[in-house]
C-alpha positions in Angstrom: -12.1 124.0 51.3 -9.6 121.8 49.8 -7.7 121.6 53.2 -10.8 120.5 55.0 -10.9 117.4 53.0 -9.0 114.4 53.8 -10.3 111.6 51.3 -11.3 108.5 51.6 -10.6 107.2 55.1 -11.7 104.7 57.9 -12.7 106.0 60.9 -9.8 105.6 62.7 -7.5 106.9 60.1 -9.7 110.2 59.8 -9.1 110.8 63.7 -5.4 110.1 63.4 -5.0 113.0 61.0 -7.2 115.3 63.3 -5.5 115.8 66.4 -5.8 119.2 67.6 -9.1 119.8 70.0 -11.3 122.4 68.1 -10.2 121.1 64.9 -12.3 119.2 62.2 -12.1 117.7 58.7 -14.5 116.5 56.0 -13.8 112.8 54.7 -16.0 110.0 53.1 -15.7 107.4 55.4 -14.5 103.9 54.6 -15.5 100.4 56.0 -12.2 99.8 58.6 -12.9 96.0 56.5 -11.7 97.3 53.4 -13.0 94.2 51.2 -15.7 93.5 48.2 -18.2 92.2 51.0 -18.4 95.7 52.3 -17.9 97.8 49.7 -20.2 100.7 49.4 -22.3 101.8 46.2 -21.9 105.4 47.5 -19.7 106.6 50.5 -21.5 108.5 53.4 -19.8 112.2 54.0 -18.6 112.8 57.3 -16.8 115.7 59.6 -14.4 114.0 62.1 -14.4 116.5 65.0 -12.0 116.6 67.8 -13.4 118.3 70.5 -11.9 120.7 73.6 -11.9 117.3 75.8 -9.8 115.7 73.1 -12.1 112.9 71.8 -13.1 112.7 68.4 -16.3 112.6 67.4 -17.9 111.7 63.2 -20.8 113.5 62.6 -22.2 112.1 59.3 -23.1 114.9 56.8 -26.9 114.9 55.4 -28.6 115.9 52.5 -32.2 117.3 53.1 -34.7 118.0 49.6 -37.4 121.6 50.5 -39.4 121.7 47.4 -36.5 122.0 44.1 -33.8 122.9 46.4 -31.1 120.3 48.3 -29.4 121.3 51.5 -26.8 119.8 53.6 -26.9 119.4 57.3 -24.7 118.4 60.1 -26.2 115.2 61.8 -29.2 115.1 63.2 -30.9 118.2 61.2 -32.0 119.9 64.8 -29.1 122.7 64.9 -31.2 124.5 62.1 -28.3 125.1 59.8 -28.9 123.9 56.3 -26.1 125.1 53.6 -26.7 125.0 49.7 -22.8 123.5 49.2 -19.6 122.5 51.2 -17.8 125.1 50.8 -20.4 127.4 52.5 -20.9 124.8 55.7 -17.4 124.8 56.6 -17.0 128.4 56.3 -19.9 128.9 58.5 -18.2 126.6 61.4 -14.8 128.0 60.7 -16.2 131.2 61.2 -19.6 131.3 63.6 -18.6 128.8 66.0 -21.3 128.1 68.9 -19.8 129.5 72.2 -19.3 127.0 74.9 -16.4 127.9 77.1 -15.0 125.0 78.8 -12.7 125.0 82.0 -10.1 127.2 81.8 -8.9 127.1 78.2 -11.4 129.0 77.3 -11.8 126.8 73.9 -15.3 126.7 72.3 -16.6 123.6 71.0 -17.6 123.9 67.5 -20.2 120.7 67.5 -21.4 120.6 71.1 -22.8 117.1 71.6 
């Protein structure tokens, strides 16, 4: 998963690198003020996410605790996917995208809003 993972970005930088619609990457995101004032004891995980329309989307990465066991989960925690690492969530939206056909491309989008 080394490819999925851009670094540390801004926003705006992230979605630069991303330009294909379908395509996403994993980055911790960065203040776009890049100064002591907003510096951040721990940076937030995020997927930038262009989709088939062509407009990218940052879906923050979340980390839910069931009992002894943490989980990570793609925004809002209501798609029912929780993965044990990484590696294992981006394998799973490389790989079992949800079907959305749009137009006629044809292309799926693999975070439907």
């Amino acid at each position: 998963t080394t490819k999925e993972y851009i670094g540390l970005l801004s926003a705006d930088e992230a979605e630069d690198i991303v330009t294909r619609p379908t395509d996403f990457k994993l980055y911790h995101r960065l203040s776009q003020y890049r100064s002591i004032t907003t510096l951040e004891a721990n940076l937030p995980l995020y997927i930038v996410y262009r989709t088939t329309k062509n407009v990218a989307r940052h879906i923050p990465l979340k980390t839910i605790v069931q009992g002894s066991r943490r989980f990570l989960v793609v925004g809002k925690c209501d798609s029912g996917h929780m993965f044990e690492t990484v590696e294992a969530l981006v394998k799973f939206y490389k790989t079992y995208v949800q079907l959305k056909p749009t137009g006629e491309s044809g292309m799926v989008d693999v975070f439907p809003a």
